[in-house]
C-alpha positions in Angstrom: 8.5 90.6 -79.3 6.1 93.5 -77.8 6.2 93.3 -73.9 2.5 92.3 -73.7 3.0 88.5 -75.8 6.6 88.4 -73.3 3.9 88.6 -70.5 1.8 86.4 -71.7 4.8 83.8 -72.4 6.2 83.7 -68.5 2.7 83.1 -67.4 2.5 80.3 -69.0 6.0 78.7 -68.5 4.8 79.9 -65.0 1.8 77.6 -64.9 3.4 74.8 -66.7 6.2 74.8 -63.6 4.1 74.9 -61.3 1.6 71.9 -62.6 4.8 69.7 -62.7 5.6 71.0 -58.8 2.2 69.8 -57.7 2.3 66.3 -60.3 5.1 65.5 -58.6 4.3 65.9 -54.8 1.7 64.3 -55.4 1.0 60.9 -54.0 1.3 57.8 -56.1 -1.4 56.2 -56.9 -1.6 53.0 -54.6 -0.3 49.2 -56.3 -2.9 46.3 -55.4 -1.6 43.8 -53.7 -0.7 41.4 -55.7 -1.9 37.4 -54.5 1.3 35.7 -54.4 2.6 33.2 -56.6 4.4 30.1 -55.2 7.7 29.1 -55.6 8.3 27.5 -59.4 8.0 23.8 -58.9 5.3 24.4 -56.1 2.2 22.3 -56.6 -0.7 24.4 -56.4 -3.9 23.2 -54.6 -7.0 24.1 -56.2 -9.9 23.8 -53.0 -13.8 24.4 -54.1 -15.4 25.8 -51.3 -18.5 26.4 -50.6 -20.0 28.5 -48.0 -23.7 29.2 -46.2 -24.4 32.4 -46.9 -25.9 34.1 -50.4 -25.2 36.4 -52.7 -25.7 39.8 -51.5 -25.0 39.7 -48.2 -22.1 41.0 -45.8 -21.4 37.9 -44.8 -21.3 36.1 -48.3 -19.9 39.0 -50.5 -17.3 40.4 -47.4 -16.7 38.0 -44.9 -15.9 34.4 -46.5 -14.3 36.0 -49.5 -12.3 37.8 -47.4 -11.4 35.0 -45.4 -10.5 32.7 -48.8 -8.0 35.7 -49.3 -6.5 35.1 -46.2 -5.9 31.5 -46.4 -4.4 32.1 -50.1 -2.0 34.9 -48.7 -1.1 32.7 -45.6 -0.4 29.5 -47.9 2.4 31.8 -50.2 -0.2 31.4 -53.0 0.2 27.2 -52.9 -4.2 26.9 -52.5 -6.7 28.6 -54.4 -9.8 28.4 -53.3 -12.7 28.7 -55.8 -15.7 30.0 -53.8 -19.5 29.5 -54.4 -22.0 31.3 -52.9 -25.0 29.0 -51.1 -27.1 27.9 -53.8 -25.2 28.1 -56.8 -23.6 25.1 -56.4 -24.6 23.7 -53.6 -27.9 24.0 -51.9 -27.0 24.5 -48.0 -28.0 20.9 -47.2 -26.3 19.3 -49.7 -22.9 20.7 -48.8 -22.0 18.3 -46.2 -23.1 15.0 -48.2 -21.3 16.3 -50.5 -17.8 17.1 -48.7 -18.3 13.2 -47.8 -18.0 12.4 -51.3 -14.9 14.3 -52.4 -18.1 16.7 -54.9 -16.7 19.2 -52.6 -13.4 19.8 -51.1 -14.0 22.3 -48.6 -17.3 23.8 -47.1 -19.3 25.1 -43.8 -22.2 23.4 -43.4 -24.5 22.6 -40.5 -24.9 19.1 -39.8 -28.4 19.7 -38.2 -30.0 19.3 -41.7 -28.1 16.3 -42.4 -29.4 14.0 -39.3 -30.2 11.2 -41.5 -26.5 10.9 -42.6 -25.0 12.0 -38.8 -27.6 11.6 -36.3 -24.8 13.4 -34.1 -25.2 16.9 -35.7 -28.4 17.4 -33.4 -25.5 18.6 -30.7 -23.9 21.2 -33.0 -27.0 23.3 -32.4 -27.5 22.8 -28.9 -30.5 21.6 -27.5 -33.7 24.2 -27.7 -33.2 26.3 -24.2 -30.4 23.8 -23.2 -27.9 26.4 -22.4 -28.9 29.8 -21.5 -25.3 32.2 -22.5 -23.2 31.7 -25.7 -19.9 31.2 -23.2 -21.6 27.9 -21.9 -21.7 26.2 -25.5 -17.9 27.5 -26.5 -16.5 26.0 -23.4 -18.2 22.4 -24.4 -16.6 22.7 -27.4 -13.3 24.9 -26.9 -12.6 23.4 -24.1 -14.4 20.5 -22.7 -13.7 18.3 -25.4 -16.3 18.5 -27.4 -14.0 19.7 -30.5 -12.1 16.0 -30.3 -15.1 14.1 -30.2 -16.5 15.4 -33.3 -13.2 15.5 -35.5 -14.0 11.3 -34.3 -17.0 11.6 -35.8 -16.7 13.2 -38.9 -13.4 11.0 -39.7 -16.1 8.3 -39.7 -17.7 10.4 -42.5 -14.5 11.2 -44.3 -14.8 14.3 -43.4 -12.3 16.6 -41.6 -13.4 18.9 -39.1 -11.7 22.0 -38.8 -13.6 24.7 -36.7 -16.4 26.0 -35.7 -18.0 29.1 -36.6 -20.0 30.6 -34.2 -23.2 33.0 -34.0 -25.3 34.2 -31.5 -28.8 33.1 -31.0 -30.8 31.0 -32.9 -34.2 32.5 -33.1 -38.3 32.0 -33.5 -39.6 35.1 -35.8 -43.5 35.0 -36.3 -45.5 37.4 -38.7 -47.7 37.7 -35.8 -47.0 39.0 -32.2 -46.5 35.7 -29.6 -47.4 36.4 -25.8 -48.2 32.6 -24.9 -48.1 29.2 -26.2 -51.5 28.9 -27.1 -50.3 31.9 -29.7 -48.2 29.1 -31.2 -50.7 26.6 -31.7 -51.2 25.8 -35.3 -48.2 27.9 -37.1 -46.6 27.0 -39.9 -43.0 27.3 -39.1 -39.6 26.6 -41.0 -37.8 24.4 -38.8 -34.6 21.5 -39.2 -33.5 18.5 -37.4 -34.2 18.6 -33.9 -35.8 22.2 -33.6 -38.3 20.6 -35.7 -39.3 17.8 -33.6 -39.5 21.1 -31.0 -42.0 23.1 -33.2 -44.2 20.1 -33.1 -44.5 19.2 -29.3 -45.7 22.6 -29.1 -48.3 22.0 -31.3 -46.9 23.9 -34.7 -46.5 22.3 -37.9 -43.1 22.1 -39.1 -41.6 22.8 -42.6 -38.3 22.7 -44.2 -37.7 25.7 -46.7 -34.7 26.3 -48.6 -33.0 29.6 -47.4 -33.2 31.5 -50.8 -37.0 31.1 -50.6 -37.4 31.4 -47.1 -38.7 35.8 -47.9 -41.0 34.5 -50.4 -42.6 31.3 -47.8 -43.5 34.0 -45.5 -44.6 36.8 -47.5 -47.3 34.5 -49.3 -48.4 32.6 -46.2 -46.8 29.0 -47.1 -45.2 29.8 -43.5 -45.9 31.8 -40.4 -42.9 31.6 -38.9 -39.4 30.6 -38.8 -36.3 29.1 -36.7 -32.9 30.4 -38.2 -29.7 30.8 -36.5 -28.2 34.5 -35.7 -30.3 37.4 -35.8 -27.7 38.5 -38.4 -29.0 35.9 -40.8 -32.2 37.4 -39.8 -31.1 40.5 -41.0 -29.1 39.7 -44.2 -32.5 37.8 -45.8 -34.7 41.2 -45.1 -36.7 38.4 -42.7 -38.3 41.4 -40.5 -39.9 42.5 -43.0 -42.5 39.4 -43.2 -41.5 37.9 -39.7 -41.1 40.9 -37.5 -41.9 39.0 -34.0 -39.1 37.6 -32.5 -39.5 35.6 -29.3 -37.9 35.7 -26.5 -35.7 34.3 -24.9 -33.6 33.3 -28.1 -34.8 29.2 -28.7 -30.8 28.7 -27.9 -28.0 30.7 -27.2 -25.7 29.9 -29.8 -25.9 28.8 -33.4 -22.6 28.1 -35.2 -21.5 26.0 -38.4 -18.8 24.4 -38.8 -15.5 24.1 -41.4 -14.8 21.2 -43.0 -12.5 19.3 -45.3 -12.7 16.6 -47.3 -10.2 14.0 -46.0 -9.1 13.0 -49.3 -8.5 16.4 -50.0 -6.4 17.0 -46.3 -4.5 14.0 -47.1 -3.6 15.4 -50.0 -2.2 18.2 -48.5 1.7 18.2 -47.4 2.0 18.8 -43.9 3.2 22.6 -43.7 -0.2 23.3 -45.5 -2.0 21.8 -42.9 -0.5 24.7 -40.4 -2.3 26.8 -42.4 -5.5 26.0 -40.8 -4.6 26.0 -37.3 -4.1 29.5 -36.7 -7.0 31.9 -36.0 -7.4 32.5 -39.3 -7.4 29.2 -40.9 -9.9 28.1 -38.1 -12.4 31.1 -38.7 -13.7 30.9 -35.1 -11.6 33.5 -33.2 -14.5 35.1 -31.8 -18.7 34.9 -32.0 -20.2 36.9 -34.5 -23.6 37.4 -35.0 
């Protein structure tokens, strides 16, 4: 063999060692984490769940998913929760009725659209400029008693309550710029339950549109304003863009939803899977978000 081709043959052995050197410091490529499976024998509970917030969002494509993970990983794989987005199933309205049914086992809803099935859901809002800082409304329901009372009265519903979920601010956006209350006079706004008795003391006409079409309402002029809880709501439905003035102060300091079972479905669960949803975790309400 002529020295040049001997060469040419240690360079490559050469390059082939040394790509198996650097292959094999390399780092592995990462495993998933797997979702656990239970025990063999375990009964698994399948939970439909639906949640407020839509498709495309943070808070419906991170935040609840990410929380269903959670309650799967911290249950040893024994409930599976098939999620909906708001909507798909479920219009937002309709998930409460239907948690009192059994047509849904699990679901956050806000009972201020439902006051002709629980007059008593006008409190989970708080009263329009009722209480001036979010801390006010947490400690009537954290730890006043307020929690206790309404696991009463959703039990009358066969519902069970589980937490609330709180937000900051529930909010008046206008497409047009409001320095008094004669500037409210005759506005068309989106408004629920009690905020919409509100909206028409002062003189506004009040009108109930679904969330998914709430852009649309405002953009064509079929409303001129809108009440809707947490500016991050606000955000997530692009809502400054056709309702960029927001009054202040906020029309209450707190808007929250709540999480709730079915109480056919929580009876049906053994007791250890009940812990579950004590924790921070299972409760969703560690701390306000909005």
């Amino acid at each position: 063999m002529s020295r040049i081709k001997k060469i040419v043959a240690l360079v490559v052995v050469g390059v082939v060692i040394v790509s198996l050197v650097i292959a094999g410091c390399a780092a592995p490529t990462p495993t998933p984490t797997p979702t656990p499976s239970p025990p063999p024998g375990e009964e698994v509970f399948e939970l439909t769940f639906a949640a407020w917030a839509g498709r495309g969002t943070w808070t419906g494509d991170t935040y609840w998913p990410h929380w269903a993970e959670l309650i799967e990983d911290m249950s040893g794989g024994r409930i599976k929760i098939d999620y909906s987005y708001v909507g798909e199933v479920f219009a937002f309205e309709d998930a409460y009725p239907a948690l009192t049914t059994g047509a849904l086992d699990l679901g956050t809803g806000y009972t201020a659209y439902n006051l002709g099935l629980i007059p008593e859901g006008t409190l989970t809002g708080g009263l329009p400029f009722s209480l001036p800082e979010v801390e006010n409304q947490i400690i009537l329901w954290e730890v006043k008693g307020w929690n206790e009372i309404w696991e009463e009265v959703q039990a009358a519903h066969n519902v069970k309550f589980l937490s609330n979920d709180y937000y900051s601010n529930t909010i008046l956006a206008s497409k047009y710029p409001i320095t008094s209350l004669d500037d409210l006079k005759g506005l068309k706004v989106h408004a629920y339950g009690v905020y919409g008795t509100f909206v028409e003391l002062l003189g506004m006409k009040a009108v109930y549109i679904d969330r998914t079409e709430r852009y649309l309402a405002a953009a064509t002029g079929v409303i001129d304003a809108q009440i809707s809880g947490a500016l991050h709501e606000h955000e997530e439905l692009k809502m400054e863009e056709v309702t960029p003035y927001i009054m202040m102060p906020a029309v209450t300091s707190l808007f929250h939803d709540q999480l709730s079972m079915n109480m056919d479905t929580w009876n049906s669960l053994p007791e250890d899977l009940h812990e579950v949803w004590s924790g921070p975790t299972g409760r969703c309400a560690a701390t306000p978000g909005g």
